[in-house]
N, C-alpha and C positions, 0 to 999 in steps of 0.2 A: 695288214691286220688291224681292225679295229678293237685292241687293245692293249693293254699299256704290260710288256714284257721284259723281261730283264734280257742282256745279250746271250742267242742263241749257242746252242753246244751244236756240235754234229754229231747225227743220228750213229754213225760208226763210231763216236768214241763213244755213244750211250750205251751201243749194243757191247760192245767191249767191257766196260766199265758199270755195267745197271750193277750188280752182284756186290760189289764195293759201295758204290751207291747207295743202297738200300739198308748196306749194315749201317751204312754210315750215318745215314737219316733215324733210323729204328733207334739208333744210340742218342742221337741228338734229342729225340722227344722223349725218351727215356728219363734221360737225365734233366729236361725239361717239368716233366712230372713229380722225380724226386726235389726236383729244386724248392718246390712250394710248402715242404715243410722248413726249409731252409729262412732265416731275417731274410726280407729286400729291404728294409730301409731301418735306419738307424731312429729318427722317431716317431710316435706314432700319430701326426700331424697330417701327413697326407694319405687320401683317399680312405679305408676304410681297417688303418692298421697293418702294417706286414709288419712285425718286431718282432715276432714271438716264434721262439724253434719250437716246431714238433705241431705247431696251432694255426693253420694257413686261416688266413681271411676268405671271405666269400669272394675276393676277386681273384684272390691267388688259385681256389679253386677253382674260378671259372678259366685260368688259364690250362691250370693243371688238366680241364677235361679239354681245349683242346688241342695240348699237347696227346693226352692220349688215342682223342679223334685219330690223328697224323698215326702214331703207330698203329691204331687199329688196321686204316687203310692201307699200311704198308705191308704187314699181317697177310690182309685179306687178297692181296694183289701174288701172292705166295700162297696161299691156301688154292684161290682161283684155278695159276697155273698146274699144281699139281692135280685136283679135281678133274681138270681140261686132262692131261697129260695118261689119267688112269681112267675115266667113264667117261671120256667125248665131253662134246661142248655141253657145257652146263649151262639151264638155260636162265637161269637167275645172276647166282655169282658174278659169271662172268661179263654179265650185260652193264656190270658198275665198273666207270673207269676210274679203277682204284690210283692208278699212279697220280692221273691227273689231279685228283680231290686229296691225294698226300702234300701234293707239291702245292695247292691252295690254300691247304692247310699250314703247312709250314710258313710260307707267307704271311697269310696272319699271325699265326703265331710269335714270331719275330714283332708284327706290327705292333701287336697286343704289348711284349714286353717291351720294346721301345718307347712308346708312351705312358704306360707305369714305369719306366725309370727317369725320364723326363720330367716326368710329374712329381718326383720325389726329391725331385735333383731342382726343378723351381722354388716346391713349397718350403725346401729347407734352407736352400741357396747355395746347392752345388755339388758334383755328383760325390763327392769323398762321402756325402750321405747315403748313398746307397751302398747296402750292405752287402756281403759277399752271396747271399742265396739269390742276389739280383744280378751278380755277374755268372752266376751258375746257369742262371734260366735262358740271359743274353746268349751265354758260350754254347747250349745244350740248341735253343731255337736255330743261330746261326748254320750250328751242323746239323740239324734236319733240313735248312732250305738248301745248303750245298750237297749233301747226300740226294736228294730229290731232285737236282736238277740234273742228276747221270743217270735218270729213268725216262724210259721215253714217253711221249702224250702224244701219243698220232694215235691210240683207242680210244673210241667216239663212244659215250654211254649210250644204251640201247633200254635204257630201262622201260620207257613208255611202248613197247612190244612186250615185255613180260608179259608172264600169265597174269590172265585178269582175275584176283581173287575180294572178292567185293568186301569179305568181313572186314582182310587186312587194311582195304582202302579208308573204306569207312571210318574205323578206328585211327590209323595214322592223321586223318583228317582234323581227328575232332583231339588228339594228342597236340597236334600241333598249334592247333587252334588256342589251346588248351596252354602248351608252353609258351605263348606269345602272351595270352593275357597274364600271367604271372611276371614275366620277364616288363613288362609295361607298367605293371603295376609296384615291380620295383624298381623299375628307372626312374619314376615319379617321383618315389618316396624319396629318392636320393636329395639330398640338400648341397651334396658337391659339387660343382659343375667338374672337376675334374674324376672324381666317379664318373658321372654321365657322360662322357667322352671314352672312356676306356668300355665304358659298357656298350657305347654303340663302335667303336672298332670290331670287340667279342662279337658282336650280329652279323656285322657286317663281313666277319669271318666265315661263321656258320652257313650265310647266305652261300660266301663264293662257294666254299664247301660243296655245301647242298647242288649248288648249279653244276660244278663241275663234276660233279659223280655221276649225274642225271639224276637223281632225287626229286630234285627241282622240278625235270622236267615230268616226271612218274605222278608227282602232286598235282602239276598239273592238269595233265591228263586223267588222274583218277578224280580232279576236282570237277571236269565235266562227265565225265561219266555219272556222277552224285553229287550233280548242284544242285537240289534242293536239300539236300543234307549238307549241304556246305553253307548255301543262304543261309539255313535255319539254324546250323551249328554256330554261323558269325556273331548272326544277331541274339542270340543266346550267351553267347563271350561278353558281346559287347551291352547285353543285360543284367548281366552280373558284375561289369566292370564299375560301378559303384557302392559296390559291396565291400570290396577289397580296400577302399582310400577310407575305412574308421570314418568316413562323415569330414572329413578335407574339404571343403569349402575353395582351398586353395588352386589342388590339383581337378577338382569336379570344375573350376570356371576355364581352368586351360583345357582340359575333356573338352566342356563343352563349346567352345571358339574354334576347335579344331576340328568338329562338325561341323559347324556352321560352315567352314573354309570348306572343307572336306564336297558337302553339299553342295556349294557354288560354283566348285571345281567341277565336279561333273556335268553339273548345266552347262558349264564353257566349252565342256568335251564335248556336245554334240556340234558348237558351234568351230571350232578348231579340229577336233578329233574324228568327226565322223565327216564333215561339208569342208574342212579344208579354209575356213575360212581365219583370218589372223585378225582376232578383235582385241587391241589394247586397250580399250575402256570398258569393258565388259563389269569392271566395278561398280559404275551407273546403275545397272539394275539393280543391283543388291542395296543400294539405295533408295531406291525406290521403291522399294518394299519397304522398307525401314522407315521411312518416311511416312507414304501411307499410314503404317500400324502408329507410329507418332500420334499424325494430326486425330488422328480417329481412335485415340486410347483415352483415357481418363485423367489425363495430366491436367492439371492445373495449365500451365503453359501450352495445353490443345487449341490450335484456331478452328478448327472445326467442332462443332457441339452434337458431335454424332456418334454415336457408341454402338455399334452396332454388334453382334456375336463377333468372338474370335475367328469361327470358321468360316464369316462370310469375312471378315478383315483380311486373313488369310487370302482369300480367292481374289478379293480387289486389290490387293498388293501386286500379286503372281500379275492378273488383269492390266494393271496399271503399267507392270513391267514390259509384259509382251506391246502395249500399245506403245510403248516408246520403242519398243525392238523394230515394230510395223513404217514408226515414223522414219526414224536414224535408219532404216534400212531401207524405205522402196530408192529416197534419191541417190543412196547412195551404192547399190548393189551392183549398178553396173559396172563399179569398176572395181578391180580385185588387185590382189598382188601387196604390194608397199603403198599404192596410192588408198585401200582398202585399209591398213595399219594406220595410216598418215590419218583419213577419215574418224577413226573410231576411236584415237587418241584425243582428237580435239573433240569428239561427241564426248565421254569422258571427264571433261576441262570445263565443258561447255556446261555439262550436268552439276560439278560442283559451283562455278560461279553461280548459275542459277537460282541454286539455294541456299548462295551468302545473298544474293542480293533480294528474295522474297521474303524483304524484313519491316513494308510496311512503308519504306522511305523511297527505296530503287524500283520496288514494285510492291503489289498487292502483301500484306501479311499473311504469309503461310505457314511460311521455318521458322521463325522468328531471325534467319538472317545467319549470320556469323556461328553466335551463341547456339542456336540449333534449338530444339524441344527436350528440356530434362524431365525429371521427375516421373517419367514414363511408369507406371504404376506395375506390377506382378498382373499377369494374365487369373484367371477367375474363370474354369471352365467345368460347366456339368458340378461346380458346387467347388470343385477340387483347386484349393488356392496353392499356386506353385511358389510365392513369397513363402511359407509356412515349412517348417521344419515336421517330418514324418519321421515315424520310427517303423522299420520292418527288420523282424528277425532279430530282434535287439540293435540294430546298428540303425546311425541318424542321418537321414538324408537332408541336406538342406537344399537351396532354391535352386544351385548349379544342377543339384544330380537330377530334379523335378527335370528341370528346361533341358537336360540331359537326354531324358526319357521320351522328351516330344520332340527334340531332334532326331533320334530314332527312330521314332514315326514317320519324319516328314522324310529323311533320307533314305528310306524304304520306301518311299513314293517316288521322291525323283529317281533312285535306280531302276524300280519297273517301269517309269516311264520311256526311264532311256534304252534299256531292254529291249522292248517292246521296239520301242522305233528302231533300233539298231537292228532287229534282225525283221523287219518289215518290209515292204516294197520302197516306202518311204525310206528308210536306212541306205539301203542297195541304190538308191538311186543318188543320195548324197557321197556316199565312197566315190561312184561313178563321174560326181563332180568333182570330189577331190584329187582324184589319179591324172583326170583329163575331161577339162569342160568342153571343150571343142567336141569330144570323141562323143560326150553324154548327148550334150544338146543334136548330134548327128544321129543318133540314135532315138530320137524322138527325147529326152527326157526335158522336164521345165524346169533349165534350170534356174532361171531367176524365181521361180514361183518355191522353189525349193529348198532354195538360199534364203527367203525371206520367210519361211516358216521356220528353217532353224536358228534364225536370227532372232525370232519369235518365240520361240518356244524355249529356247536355250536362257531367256530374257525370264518369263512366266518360272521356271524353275528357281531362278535368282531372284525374284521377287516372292518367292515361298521362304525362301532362306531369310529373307531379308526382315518380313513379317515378323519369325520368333526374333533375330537378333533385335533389334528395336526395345523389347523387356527383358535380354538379359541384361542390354550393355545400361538400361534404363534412362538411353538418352539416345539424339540422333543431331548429330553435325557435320558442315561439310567437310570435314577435315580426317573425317574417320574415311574417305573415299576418296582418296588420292589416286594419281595415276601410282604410284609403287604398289599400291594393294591388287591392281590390275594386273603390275608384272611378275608380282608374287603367283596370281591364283594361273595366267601362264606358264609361269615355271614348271605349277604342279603337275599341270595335266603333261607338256613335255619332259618335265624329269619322271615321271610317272608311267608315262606310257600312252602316247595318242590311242585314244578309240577304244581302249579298255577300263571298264569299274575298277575293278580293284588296285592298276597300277596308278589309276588315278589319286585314289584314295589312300595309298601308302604315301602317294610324293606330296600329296595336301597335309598328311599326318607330318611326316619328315620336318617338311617346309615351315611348317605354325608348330610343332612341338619344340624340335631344338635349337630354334632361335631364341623361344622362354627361358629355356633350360640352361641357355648360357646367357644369360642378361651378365654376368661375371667379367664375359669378356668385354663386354659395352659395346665402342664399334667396330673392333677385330670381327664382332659376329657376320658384318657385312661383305668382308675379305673372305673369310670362309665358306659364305654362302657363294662366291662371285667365283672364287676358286672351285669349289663343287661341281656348278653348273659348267663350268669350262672344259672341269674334266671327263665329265656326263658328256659334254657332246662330242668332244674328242672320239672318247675308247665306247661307248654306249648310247649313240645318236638315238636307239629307236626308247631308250626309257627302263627304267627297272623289268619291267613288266609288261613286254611290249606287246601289241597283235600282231598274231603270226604275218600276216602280208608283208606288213612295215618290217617285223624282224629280216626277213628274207629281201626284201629292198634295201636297206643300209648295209647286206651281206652277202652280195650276187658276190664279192670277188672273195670272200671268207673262206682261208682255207680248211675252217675246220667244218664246213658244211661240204665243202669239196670231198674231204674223207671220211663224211660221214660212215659209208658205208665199206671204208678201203682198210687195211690189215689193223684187224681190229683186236688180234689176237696178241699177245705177251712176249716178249723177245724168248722166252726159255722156250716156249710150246712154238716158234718160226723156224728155231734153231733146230729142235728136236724133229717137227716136220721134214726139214731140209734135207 
């Protein structure tokens, strides 16, 4: 089983025992939910206040719902069977497997409180500070995950066969869409880092939640069903998503970095995600773009005296990049594997010396060498100065949310372009390389010619990206382009999810968000980050958000795809059968 489970019960003492179970769990979230009017902690120093009887904090609540999540689904898996039991199969109800998303739920739940009393128990220095409504919520979480684990999970959700009801879809979509930008925009505003830790546990609850009922998988499938209402729903969220930060200067430059990442991430995904290819310097290009818009910006410090439009600087970046993709890739394509890794680490290496050493002394003055090109000026496009603070709606955008806005743009470029290649001849013929070259090229496919376009083109998109970053960061050095920036934007697209946008785009988010967000821990962040990924390929090799092929390749021995379709039905309604 690729994933991380507590030691099994047998199925005969579950069927024996579910009825005990259930109460048992139902009481544990019970008392989990009353517990949140109860103090957790003695004072009110850590996270966002628990002192007060009768007055939960906004995190006590966010426990408090989902403690109640957990009883709902305990609820509903009792509702279900009787339903079943008196009108036949129900063809809703019963298609969510409630046990399973009780018993996810309680898990978290437990996690959630465990690290709110940890957190109480550092900031004050020791647990005698945590107050009795924090031993309440421990004692009540505990007995919902031992109550949940005497229910059985061999029922596989079925949700994505429901009736298709387009309104409901629609709407859950743009709800969700909807709770996410809110929830974002208040984990932002947190100034705790240990707030933002416990908030991303709470999600990461919801997630397993969601997955395990089949929610998960329902959104999915209603996501394709109405993906331009989903594109258009995003980009609409992520429109408004500087509305919400009051004009934050702060969070709009982490916003925007995290696009910029986000964006080069996906360039990488054609180049790893769709052809299969393992490029560790991949960083290079997006120097190279940044570069480019450098020498050819209005810096004082520009060796080039050439100022040409944004949007042809734009295209000679992208241009600039693919030509190095073209170079670093014909000699090198022939050979794949770890000697292909080995190659594109030292092209990488080879891109940063480069441009310490085109300083005028070691070579020709381009970079200016070490120190790099500062003073990179605010872009000035069609009149519209992005330096310049705008007011819309009464609320003040500064330069972040501008360059915010044109990240947007460009990253709605690079996804149709990936799109489009992805589900094209040209797409199909890269997967084909990445399964099996031997099998492609027998098949008549070219594959070196193939390999070097998305070497190419994967290159061209990291050099769009590279272009805007150059004026926000309003300087460009080699130093900003390390091989770790490399194994970062790696990470994303594998913690993320090979060959997919959006799981891309979540694990670019992840990866350059909560690393900011905990600068508190200093270099503990890197332990955590190193722990994550280990555990990621452990129990979730194919990625948060994986494509279905790959899912089903890291899952040919999974036994819950094995029962998928096998007794899917509730111990009360087997028994009653029998």
């Amino acid at each position: 089983m690729n994933r991380l489970t507590l030691p099994r019960i047998p199925e005969t003492i579950k069927a024996k025992h579910y009825r005990t179970g259930r109460l048992v769990a139902l009481v544990g979230a019970l008392i989990a939910v009353a517990s949140i009017y109860l103090p957790w902690s003695y004072g009110s120093e850590p996270l966002d206040n628990m002192t007060y009887l009768g007055g939960p904090s906004p995190l006590q609540f966010a426990g408090g719902a989902l403690a109640l999540i957990v009883a709902l689904m305990l609820v509903g898996a009792v509702v279900s069977s009787r339903l079943t039991r008196v009108k036949g199969r129900t063809k809703l109800l019963h298609r969510v497997a409630w046990n399973r998303a009780a018993r996810a739920g309680a898990l978290g739940l437990l996690a959630f409180v465990v690290v709110v009393l940890a957190s109480i128990a550092l900031t004050l220095g020791g647990l005698v500070n945590v107050e009795y409504g924090g031993w309440v919520a421990l004692a009540g979480s505990a007995l919902a995950v031992l109550g949940t684990r005497l229910l059985s999970s061999r029922q596989s959700p079925s949700l994505e066969r429901a009736p298709h009801v387009p309104v409901l879809e629609i709407v859950t979509i743009a709800v969700v869409l909807l709770g996410g930008l809110m929830l974002v925009s208040y984990a932002l505003n947190q100034r705790d880092g240990d707030t933002f830790i416990v908030l991303l546990v709470h999600l990461a609850a919801m997630i397993v939640i969601a997955a395990r009922s089949g929610l998960g998988t329902w959104l999915a499938v209603a996501g394709q069903r109405h993906r331009k209402v989903l594109v258009f729903s995003a980009f609409a969220v992520a429109f408004l998503f500087p509305f919400t930060q009051n004009g934050s200067d702060e969070n709009m430059s982490i916003a925007t970095q995290v696009l910029i990442f986000a964006a080069t991430a996906v360039g990488l995904n054609i180049v790893v995600g769709l052809a299969g290819l393992l490029d560790l310097g991949y960083i290079a290009f997006l120097g190279a773009g940044a570069y480019v818009a450098a020498v050819l910006s209005r810096s004082a410090y520009a060796t080039f005296d050439i100022h040409p439009p944004f949007i042809v600087v734009v295209l000679v970046s992208g241009l600039v990049a693919a030509t190095l993709g073209l170079i670093i890739g014909s000699p090198t394509l022939r050979v794949s594997g770890d000697y292909l890794a080995i190659v594109t680490l030292a092209f990488g290496e080879i891109f940063r010396i480069t441009m310490s050493n085109l300083d005028g002394t070691d070579g020709p003055n381009i970079t200016r060498g070490a120190s790099g090109i500062p003073g990179i000026p605010n872009l000035k496009v069609f009149g519209f100065d992005f330096g310049a603070e705008h007011v819309v709606a009464g609320i003040t955008l500064g330069r972040f949310a501008n360059y915010f806005f044109l990240m947007l743009i460009v990253m709605a470029l690079i996804i149709w372009v990936f799109t489009r290649l992805n589900y094209s001849r040209i797409g199909r013929g890269w997967v084909a390389i990445r399964e099996d070259e031997k099998a492609a090229e027998a098949m008549g496919v070219n594959v070196f010619g193939l390999k070097l376009l998305a070497f190419a083109g994967g290159a061209f998109l990291a050099g769009l990206a590279g272009s805007v970053k150059a004026h926000v960061d309003t300087q460009a050095t080699p130093e900003q382009y390390v091989f770790l920036e490399s194994a970062f934007l790696l990470a994303a697209v594998v913690l993320g999810g090979m060959g997919t946008v959006l799981g891309v785009i979540v694990g670019a988010v992840l990866l350059k968000l909560v690393p900011e967000k905990l600068r508190f821990l200093s270099e503990f962040r890197m332990l955590g980050f190193g722990l994550l990924m280990v555990l990621m390929m452990r129990f979730r090799p194919e990625g948060m958000i994986p494509n279905s092929r790959r899912q089903l390749e890291f899952h040919t021995d999974d036994q819950d795809l094995a029962d998928e379709f096998d007794d899917d039905l509730p111990y009360e309604f087997v028994e009653e059968r029998a």
